[in-house]
SELOKOL-952769 format. One record per residue: residue number from 1; x, y, z of N, C-alpha, C in turn. Coordinates in Angstrom, 1 decimal, decimal comma. Last residue first. Layout:
BEGIN
SITE   n   n.px   n.py   n.pz  ca.px  ca.py  ca.pz   c.px   c.py   c.pz
SITE NUM      X      Y      Z      X      Y      Z      X      Y      Z
...
! end
This chain:
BEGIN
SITE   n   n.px   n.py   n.pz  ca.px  ca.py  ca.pz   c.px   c.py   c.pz
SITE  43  -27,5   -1,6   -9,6  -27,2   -2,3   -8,6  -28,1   -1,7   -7,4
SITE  42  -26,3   -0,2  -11,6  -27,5    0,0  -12,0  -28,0   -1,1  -10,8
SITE  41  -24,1    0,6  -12,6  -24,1   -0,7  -13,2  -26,3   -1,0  -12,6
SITE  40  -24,1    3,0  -11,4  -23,5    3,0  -12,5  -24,2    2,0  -13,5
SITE  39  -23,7    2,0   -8,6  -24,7    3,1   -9,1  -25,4    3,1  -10,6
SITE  38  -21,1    0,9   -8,4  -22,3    0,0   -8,2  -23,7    0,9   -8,6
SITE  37  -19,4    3,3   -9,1  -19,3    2,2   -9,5  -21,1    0,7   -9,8
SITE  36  -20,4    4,8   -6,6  -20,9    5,2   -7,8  -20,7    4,0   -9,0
SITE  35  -19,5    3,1   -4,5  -20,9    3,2   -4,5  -21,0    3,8   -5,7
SITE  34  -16,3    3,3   -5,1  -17,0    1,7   -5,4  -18,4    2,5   -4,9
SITE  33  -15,9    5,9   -5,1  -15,6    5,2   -5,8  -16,3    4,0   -6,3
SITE  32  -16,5    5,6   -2,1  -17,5    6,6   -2,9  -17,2    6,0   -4,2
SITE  31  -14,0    4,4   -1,2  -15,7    3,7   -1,0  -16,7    4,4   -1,7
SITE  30  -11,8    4,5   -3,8  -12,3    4,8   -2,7  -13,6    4,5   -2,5
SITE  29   -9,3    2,1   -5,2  -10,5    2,7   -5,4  -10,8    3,6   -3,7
SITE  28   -6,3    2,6   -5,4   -7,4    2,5   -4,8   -8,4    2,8   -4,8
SITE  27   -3,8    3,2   -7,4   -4,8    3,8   -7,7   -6,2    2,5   -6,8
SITE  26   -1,0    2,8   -7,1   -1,7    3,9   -6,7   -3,3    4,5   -6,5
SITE  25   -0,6    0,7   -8,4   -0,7    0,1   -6,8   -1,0    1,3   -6,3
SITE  24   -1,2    0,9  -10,9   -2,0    0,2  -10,2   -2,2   -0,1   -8,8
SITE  23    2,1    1,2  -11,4    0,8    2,5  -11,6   -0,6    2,1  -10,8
SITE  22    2,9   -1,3  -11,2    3,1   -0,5  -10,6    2,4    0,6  -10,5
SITE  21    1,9   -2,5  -13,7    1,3   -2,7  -12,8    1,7   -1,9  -11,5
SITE  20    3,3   -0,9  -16,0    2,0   -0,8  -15,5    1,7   -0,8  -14,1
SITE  19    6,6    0,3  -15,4    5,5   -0,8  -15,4    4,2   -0,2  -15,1
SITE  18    8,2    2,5  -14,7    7,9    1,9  -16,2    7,2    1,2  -16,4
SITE  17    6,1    5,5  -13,2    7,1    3,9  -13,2    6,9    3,5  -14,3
SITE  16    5,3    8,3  -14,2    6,7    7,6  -14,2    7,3    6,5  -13,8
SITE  15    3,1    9,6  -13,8    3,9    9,4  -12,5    5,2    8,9  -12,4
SITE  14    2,2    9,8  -16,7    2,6   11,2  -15,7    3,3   11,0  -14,5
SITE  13    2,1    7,6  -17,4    3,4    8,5  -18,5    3,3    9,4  -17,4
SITE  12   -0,7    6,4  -15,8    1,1    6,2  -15,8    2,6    6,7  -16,3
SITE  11   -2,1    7,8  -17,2   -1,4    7,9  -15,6   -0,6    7,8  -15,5
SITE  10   -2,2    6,7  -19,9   -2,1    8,2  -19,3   -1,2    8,5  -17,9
SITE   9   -3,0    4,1  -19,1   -2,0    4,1  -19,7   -0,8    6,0  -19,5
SITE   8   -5,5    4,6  -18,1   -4,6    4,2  -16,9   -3,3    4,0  -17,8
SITE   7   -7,2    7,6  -18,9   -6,7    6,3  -19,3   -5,5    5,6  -18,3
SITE   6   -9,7    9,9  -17,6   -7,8    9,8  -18,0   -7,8    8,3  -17,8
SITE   5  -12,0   10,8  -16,5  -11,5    9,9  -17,7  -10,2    9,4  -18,3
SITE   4  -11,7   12,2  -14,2  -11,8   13,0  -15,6  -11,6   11,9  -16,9
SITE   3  -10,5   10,7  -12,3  -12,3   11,0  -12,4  -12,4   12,0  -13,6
SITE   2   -8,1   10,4  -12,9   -8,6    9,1  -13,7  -10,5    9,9  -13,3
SITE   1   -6,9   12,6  -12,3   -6,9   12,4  -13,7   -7,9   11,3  -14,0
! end
């Protein structure tokens, strides 16, 4: 969801913990993740 733009508020209604931050502990970037990240920003 989230490489389709899906909102981390999104995410979270779909996996179902009631806290944010718990939604957060799913979502690791991956190293491809963090190189397009730094791609992005123009690095």
């Amino acid at each position: 969801m989230l490489k389709t733009e899906a909102q981390l508020p999104e995410v979270q209604r779909m996996l179902g913990p009631s806290q944010l931050s718990t939604t957060g502990l799913y979502l690791t970037p991956s190293e491809e993740d963090g190189r397009a990240a730094v791609k992005r920003a123009g690095l």
